[in-house]
Backbone as numpy.savetxt, mean C-alpha at the origin, in Angstrom:
# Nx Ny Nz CAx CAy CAz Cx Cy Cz
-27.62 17.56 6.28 -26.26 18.00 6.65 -25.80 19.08 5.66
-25.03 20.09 5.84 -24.86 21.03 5.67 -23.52 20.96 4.50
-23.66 21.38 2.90 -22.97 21.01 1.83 -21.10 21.06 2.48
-21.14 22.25 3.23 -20.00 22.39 3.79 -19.03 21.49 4.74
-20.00 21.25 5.50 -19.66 19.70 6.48 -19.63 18.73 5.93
-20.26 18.37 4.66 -20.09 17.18 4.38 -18.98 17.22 3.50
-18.38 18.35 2.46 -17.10 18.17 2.26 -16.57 18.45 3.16
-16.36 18.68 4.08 -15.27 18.35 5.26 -15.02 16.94 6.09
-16.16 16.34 6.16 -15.92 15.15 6.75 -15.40 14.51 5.99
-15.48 14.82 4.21 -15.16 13.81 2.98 -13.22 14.31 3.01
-13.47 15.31 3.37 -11.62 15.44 3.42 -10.93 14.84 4.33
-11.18 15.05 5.28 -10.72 14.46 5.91 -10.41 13.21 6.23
-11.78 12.21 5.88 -11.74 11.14 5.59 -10.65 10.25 4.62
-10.56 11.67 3.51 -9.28 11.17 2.48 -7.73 11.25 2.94
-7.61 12.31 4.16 -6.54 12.36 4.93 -6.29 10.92 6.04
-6.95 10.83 6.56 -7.10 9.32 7.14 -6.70 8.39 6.54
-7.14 8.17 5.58 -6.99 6.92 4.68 -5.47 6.87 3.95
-5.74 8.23 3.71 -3.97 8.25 3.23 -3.08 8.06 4.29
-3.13 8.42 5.68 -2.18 8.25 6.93 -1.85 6.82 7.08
-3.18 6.16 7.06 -3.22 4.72 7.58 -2.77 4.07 6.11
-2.59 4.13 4.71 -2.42 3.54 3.97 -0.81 3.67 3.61
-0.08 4.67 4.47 1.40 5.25 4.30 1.78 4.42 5.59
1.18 4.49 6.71 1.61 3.31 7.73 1.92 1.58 7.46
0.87 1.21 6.62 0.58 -0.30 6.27 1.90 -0.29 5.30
1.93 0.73 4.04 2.92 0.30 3.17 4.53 0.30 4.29
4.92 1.40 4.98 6.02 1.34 5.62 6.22 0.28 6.59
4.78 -0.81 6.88 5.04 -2.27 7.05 5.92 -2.73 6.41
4.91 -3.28 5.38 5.16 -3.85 4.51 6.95 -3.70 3.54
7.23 -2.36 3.27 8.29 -1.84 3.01 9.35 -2.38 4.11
9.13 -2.43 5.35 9.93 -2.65 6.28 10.47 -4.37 6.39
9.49 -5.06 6.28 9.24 -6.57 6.22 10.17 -6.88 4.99
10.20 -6.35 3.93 10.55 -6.49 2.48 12.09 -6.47 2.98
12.37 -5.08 3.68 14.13 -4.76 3.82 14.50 -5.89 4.85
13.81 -5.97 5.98 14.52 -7.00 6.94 14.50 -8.82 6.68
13.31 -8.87 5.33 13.79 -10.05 5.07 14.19 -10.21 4.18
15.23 -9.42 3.06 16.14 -9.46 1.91 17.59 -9.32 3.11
17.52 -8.53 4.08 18.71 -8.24 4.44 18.59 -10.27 5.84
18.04 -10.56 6.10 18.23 -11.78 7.02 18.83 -12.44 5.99
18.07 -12.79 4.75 18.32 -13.49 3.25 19.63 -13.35 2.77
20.23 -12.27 2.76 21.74 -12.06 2.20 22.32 -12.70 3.40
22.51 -12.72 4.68 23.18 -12.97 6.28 23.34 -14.71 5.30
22.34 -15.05 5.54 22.61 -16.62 5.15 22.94 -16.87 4.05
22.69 -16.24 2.70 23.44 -16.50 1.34 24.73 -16.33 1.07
25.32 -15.10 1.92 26.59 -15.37 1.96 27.17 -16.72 2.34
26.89 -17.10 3.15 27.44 -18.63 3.80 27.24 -19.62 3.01
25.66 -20.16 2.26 25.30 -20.90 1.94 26.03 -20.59 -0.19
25.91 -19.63 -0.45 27.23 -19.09 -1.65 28.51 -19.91 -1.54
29.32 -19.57 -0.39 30.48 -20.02 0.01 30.61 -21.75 -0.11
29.59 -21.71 0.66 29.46 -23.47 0.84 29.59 -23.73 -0.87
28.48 -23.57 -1.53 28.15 -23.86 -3.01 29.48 -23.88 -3.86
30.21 -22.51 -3.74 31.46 -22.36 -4.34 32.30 -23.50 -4.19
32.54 -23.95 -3.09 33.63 -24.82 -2.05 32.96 -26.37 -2.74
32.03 -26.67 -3.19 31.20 -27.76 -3.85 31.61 -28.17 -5.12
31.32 -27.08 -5.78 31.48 -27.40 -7.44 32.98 -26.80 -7.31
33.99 -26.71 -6.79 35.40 -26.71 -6.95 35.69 -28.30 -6.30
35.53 -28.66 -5.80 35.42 -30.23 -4.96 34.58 -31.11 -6.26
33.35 -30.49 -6.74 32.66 -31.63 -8.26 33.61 -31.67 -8.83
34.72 -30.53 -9.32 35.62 -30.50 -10.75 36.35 -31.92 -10.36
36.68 -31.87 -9.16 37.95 -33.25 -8.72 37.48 -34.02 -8.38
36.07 -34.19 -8.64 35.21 -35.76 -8.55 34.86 -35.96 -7.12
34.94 -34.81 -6.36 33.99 -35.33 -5.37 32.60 -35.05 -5.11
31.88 -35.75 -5.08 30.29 -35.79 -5.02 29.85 -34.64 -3.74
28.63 -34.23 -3.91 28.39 -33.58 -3.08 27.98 -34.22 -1.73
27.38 -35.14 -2.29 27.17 -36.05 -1.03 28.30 -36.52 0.33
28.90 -36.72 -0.43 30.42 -37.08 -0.03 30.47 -35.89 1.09
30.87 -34.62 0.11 31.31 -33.08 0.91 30.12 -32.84 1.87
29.18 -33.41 1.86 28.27 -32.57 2.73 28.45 -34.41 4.09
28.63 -35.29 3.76 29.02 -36.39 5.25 30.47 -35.78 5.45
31.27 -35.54 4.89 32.50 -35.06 5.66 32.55 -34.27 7.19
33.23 -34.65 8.16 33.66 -33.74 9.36 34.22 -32.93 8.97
33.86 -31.26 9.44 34.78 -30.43 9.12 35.13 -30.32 7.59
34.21 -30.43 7.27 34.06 -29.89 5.54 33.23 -28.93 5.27
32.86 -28.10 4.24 32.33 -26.66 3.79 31.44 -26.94 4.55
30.42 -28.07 4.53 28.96 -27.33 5.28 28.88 -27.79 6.66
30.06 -28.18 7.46 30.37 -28.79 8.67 30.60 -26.90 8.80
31.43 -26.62 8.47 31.62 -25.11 8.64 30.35 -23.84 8.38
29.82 -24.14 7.44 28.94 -23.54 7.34 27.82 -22.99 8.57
27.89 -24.93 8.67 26.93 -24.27 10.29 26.93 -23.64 11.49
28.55 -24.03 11.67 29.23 -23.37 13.09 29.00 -21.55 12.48
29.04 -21.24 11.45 28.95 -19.70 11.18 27.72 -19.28 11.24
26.71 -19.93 11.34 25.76 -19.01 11.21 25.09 -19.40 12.91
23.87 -18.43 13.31 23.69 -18.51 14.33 23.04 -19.82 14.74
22.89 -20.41 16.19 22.35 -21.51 16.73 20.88 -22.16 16.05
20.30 -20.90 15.81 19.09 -21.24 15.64 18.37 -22.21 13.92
19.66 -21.23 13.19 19.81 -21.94 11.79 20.24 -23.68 11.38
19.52 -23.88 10.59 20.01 -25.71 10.56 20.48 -25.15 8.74
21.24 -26.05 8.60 22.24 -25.84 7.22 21.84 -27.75 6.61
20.63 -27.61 5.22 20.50 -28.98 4.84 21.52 -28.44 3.89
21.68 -30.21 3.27 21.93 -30.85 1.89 21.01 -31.02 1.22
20.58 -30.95 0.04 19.25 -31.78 -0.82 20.38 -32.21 -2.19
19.60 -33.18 -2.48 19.58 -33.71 -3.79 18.74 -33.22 -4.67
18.74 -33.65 -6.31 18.00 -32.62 -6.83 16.45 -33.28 -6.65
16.05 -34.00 -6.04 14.57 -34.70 -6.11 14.59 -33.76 -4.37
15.04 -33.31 -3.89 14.24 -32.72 -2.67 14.43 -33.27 -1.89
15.27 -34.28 -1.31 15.58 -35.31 -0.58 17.22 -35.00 0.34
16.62 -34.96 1.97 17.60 -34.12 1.91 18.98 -35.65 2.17
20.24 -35.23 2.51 21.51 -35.90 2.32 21.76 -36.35 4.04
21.55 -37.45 4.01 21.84 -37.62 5.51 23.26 -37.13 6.21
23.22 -37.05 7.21 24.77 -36.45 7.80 24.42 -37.14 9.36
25.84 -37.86 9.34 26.04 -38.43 10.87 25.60 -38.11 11.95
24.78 -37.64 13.09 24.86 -37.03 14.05 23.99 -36.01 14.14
23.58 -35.70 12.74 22.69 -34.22 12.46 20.99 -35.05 12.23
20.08 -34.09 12.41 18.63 -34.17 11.84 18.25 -34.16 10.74
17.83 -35.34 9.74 18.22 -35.45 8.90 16.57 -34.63 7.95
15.51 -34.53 8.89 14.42 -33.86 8.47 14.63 -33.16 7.91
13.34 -33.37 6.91 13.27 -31.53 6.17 11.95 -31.04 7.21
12.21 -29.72 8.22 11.59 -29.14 8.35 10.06 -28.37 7.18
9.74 -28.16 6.42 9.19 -27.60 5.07 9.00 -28.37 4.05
8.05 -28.02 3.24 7.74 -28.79 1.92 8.49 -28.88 1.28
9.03 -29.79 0.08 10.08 -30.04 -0.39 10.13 -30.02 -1.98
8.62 -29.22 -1.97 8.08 -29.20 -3.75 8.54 -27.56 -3.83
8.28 -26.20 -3.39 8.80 -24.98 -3.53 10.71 -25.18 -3.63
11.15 -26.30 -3.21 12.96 -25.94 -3.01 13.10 -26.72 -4.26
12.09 -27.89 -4.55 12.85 -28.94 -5.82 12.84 -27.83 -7.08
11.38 -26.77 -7.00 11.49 -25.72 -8.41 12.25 -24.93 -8.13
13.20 -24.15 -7.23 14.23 -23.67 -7.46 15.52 -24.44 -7.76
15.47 -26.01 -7.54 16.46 -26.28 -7.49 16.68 -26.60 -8.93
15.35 -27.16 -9.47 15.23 -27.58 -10.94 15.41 -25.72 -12.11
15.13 -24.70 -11.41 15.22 -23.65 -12.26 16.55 -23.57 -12.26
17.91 -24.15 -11.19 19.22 -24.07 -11.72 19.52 -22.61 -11.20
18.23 -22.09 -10.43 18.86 -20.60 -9.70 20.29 -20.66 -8.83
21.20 -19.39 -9.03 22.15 -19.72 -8.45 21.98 -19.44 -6.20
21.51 -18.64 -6.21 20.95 -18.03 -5.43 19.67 -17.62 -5.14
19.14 -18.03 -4.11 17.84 -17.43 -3.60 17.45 -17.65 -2.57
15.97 -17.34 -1.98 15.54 -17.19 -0.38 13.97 -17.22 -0.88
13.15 -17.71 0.37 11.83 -17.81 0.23 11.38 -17.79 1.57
9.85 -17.70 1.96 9.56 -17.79 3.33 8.54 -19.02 2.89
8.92 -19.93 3.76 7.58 -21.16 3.55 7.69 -21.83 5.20
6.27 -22.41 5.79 6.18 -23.13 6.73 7.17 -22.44 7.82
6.73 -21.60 8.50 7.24 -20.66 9.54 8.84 -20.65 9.40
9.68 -20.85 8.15 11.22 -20.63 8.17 11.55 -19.55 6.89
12.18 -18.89 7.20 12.90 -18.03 6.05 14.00 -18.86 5.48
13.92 -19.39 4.52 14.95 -19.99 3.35 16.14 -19.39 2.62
17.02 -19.76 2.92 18.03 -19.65 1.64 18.98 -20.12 1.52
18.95 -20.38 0.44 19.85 -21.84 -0.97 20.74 -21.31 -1.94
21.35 -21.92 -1.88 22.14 -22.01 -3.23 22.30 -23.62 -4.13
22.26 -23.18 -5.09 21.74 -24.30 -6.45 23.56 -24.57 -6.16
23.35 -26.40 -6.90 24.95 -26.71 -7.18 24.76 -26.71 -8.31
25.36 -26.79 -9.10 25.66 -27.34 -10.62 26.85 -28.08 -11.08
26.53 -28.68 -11.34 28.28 -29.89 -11.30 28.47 -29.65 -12.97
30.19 -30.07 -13.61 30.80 -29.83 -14.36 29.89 -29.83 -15.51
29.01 -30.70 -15.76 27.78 -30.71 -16.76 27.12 -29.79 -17.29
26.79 -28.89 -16.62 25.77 -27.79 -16.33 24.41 -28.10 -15.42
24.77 -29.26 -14.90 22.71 -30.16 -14.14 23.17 -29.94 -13.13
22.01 -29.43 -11.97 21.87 -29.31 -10.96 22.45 -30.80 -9.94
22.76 -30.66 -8.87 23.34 -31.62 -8.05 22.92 -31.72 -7.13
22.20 -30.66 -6.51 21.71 -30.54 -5.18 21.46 -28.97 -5.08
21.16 -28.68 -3.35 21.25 -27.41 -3.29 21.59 -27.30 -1.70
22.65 -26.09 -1.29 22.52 -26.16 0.88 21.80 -25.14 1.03
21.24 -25.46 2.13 19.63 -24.82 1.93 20.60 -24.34 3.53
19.59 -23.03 4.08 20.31 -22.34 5.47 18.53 -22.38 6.05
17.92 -22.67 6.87 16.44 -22.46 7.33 16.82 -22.12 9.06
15.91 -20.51 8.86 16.12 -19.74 10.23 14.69 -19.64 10.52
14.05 -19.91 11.29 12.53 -19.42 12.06 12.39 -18.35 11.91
11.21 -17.93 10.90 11.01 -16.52 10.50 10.17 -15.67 11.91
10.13 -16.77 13.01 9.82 -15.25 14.44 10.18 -14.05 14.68
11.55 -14.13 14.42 12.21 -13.05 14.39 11.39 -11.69 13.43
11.00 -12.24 12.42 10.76 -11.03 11.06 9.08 -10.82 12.06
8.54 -11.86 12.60 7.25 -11.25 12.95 7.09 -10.46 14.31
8.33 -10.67 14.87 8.85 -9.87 16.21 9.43 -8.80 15.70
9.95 -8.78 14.83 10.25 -7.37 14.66 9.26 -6.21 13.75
8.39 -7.24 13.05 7.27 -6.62 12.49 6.41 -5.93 13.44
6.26 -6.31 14.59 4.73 -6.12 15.42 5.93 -4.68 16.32
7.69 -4.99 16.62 8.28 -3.93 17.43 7.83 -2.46 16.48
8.02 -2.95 15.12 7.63 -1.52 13.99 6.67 -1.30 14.37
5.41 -2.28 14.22 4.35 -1.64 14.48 3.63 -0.72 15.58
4.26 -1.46 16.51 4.11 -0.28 18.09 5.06 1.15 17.87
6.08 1.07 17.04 6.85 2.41 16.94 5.87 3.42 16.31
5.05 2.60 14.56 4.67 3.46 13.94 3.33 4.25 14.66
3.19 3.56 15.49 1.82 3.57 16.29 2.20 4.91 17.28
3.36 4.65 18.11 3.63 5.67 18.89 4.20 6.84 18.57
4.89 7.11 16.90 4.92 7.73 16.29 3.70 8.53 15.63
2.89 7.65 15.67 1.46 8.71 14.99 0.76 9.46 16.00
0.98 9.03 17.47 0.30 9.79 18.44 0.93 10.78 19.09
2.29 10.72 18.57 3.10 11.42 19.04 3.59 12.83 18.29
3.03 12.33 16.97 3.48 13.78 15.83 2.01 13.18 14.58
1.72 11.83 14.50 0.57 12.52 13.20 -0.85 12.99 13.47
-1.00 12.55 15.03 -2.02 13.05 15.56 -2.29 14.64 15.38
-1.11 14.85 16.22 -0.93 16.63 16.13 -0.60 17.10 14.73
-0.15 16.73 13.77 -0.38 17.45 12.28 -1.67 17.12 11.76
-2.51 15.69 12.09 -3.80 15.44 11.79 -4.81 16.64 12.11
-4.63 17.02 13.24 -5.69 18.23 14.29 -4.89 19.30 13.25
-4.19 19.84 13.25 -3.76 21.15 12.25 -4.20 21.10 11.07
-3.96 19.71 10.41 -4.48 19.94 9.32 -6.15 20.34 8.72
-7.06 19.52 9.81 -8.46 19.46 10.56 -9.05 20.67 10.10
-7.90 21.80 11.42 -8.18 23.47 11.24 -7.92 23.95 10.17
-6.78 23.46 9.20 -6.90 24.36 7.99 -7.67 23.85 7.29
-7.76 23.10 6.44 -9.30 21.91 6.14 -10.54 22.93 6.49
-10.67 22.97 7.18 -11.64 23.85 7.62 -11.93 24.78 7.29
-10.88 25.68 8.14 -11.40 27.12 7.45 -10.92 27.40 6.09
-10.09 26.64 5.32 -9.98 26.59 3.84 -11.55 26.07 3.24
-12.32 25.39 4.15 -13.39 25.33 2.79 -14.90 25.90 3.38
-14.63 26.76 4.57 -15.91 27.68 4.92 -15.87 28.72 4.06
-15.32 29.60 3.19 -15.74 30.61 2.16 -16.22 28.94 1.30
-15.68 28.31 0.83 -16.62 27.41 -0.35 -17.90 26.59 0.12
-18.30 26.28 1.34 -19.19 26.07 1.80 -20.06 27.04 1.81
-19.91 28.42 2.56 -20.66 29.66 1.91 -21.02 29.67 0.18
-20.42 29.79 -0.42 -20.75 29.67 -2.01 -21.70 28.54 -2.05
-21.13 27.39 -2.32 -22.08 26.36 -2.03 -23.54 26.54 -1.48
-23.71 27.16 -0.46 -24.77 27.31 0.16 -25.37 28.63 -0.47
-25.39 29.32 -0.58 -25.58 30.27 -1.31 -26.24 30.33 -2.84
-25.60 29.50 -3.46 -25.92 28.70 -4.95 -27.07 28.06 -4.57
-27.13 26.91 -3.58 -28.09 26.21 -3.07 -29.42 27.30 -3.25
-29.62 28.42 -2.31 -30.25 29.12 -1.89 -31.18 30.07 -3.15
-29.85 30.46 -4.16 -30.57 30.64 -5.34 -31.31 30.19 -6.06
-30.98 28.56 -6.17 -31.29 27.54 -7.09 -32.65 26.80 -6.32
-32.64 26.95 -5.42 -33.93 26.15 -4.88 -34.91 27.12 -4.08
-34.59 28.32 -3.47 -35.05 29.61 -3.18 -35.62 30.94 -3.20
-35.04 30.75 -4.81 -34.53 31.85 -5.65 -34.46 33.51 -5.07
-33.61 33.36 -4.08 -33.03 34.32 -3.29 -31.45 34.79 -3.90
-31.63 35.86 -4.80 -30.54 36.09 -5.56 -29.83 37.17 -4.44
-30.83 37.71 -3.52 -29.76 38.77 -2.30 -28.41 38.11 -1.45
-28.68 37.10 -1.74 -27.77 36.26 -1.08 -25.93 36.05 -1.73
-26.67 36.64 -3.06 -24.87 36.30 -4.01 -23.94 37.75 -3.42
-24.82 38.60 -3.17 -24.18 40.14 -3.19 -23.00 39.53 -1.97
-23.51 38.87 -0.74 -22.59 38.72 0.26 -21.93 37.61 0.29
-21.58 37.03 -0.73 -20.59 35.83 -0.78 -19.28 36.41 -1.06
-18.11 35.72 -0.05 -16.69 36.00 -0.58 -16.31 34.22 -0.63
-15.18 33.81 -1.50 -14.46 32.84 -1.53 -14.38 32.40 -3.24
-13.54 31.57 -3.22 -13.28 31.01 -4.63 -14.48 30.91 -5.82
-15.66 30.63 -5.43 -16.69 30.66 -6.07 -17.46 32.55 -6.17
-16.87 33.76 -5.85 -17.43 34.32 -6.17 -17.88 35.30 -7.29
-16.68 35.00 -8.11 -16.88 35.99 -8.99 -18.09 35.29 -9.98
-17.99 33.50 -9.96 -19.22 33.00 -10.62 -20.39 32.82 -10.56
-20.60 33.26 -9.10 -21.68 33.41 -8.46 -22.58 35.12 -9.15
-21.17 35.94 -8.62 -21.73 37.26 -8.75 -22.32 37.38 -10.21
-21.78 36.61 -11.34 -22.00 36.48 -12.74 -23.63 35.75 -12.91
-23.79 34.73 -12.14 -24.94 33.99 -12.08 -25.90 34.72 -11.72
-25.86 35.76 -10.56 -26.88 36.65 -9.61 -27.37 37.68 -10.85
-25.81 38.00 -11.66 -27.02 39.17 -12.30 -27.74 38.62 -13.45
-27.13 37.48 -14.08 -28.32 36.79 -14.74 -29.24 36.67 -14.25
-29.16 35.65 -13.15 -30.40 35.89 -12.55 -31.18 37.26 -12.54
-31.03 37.89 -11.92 -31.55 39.58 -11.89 -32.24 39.51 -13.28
-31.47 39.17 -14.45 -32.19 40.26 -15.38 -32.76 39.31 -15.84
-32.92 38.06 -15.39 -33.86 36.77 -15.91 -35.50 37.39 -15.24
-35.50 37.39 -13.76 -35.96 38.01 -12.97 -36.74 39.56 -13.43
-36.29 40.40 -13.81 -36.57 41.56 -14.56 -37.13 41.08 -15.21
-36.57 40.84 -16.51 -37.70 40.09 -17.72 -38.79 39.59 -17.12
-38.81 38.28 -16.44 -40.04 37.62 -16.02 -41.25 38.89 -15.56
-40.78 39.97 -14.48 -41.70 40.41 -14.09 -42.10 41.72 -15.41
-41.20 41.97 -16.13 -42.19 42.96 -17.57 -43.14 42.23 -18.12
-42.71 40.97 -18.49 -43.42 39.90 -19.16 -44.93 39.36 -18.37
-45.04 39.56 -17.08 -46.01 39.14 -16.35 -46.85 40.38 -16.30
-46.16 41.64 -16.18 -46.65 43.15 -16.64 -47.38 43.41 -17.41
-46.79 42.77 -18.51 -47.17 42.57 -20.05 -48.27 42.52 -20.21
-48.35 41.07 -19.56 -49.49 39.95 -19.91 -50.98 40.35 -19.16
-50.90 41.10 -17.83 -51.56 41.65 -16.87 -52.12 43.05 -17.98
-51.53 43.74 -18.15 -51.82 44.60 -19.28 -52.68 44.34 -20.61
-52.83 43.46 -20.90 -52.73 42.84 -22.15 -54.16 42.52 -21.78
-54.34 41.51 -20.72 -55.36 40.84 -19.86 -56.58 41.91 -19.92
-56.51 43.01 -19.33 -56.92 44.02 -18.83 -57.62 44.97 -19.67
-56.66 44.99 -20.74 -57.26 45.91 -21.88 -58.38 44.68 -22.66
-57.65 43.41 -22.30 -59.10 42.26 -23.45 -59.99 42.71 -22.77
-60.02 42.30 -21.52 -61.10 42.28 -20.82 -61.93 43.95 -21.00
-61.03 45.26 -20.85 -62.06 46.43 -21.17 -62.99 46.05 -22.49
-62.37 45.72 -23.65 -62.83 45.49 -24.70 -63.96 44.48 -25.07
-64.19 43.55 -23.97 -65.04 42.75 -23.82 -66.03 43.29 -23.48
-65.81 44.07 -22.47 -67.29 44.81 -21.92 -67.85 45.80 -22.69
-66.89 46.28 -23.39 -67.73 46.88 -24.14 -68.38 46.55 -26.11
-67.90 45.42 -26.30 -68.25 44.87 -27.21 -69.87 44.42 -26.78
-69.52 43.92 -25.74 -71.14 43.22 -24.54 -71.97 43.78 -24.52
-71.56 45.12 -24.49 -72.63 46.77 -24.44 -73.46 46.81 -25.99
């Protein structure tokens, strides 16, 4: 294959890789924003709740208490957020707080919520066991954790909207990176046929030793070429005085032989 083509297929190849590696991150980038921004939707609420808690601990009411109440912070809590969200209680062992009428399951493992609950974070969110999480830590008058109201939404949504990006970025690349891909292709190209010429050319010297070949090179490589050719040349020159020389040299032993012989 031809030195020229094969840096071209190698460029291009690096253009590819960079297209498809700027697609994956603007996944990924995308996934990051829509599940910090779902994460705040429910921390606000589940904040509120928390606040409404440890103002209720100062006056001795347990959380337990506030979270069986009708129509108390996290009776409210839930009516605010959408249908699909369930709003627990936990205690600080991970255990969630029964409530009248409600499901008292923990959907999810209950060892990832006990280490946030035990780190005393005031706020946070996690994705575990197909739900997007987010909690807020209590802390009662003490400074020790009390519990935490946890908000758990079915993270479908983030993978439905992951795969809607992905058909955009998709129809976006056929729609405009295709066509800057092919342009770029052509300049790619004829940007590295004068250096493919050089290239080949060098080749030609170096394994050929066809130095007529530098006179007609143009591109980035030529002025080092043209520098190389006349070395060459006068490498070339030399060699053939020197073989002159020696032919000479040869010629006269040899007269001198014959007639020493005589």
């Amino acid at each position: 294959m031809r030195i020229g083509l094969r840096v071209y297929i190698y460029s291009m190849f690096v253009i590819m890789a960079a297209l498809a590696l700027l697609g994956l991150m603007s996944i990924v980038k995308y996934e990051n924003i829509l599940t910090n921004t779902l994460a705040k939707r429910l921390t606000i609420v589940t904040e509120d709740t928390r606040a409404s808690a440890e103002k209720a601990g100062s006056l001795g009411v347990s959380l337990k208490a506030l979270a069986q109440q009708n129509g108390g912070p996290v009776d409210v809590a839930s009516q605010l957020l959408p249908e699909d969200v369930r709003v627990v209680v936990l205690d600080p062992r991970g255990e969630v707080i029964a409530v009248p009428g409600r499901d008292s399951s923990l959907p999810v493992a209950a060892e990832p919520l006990i280490g946030k609950i035990a780190a005393k974070q005031t706020n946070w969110h996690m994705r575990e066991g197909g739900y997007l999480i987010a909690g807020s830590t209590v802390i009662n008058s003490f400074g020790e954790p009390e519990g935490a109201i946890i908000a758990l939404q079915p993270d479908q949504i983030i993978d439905q909207r992951d795969t809607a990006m992905l058909r955009r970025i998709t129809s976006f690349s056929f729609l405009t990176l295709v066509p800057i891909a092919i342009i770029a292709a052509i300049v790619v190209f004829i940007s590295l046929r004068p250096l493919g010429h050089s290239i080949h050319a060098m080749r030609s010297v170096v394994e050929e030793q066809d130095a007529a070949q530098i006179s007609r090179v143009h591109g980035p490589l030529a002025p080092t070429l043209h520098w190389f050719g006349r070395i060459f040349g006068d490498l070339e020159e030399q060699r053939d005085q020197a073989v002159k020389a020696l032919n000479e040299i040869e010629a006269l032993a040899s007269t001198e032989g014959k007639r020493d012989g005589k």
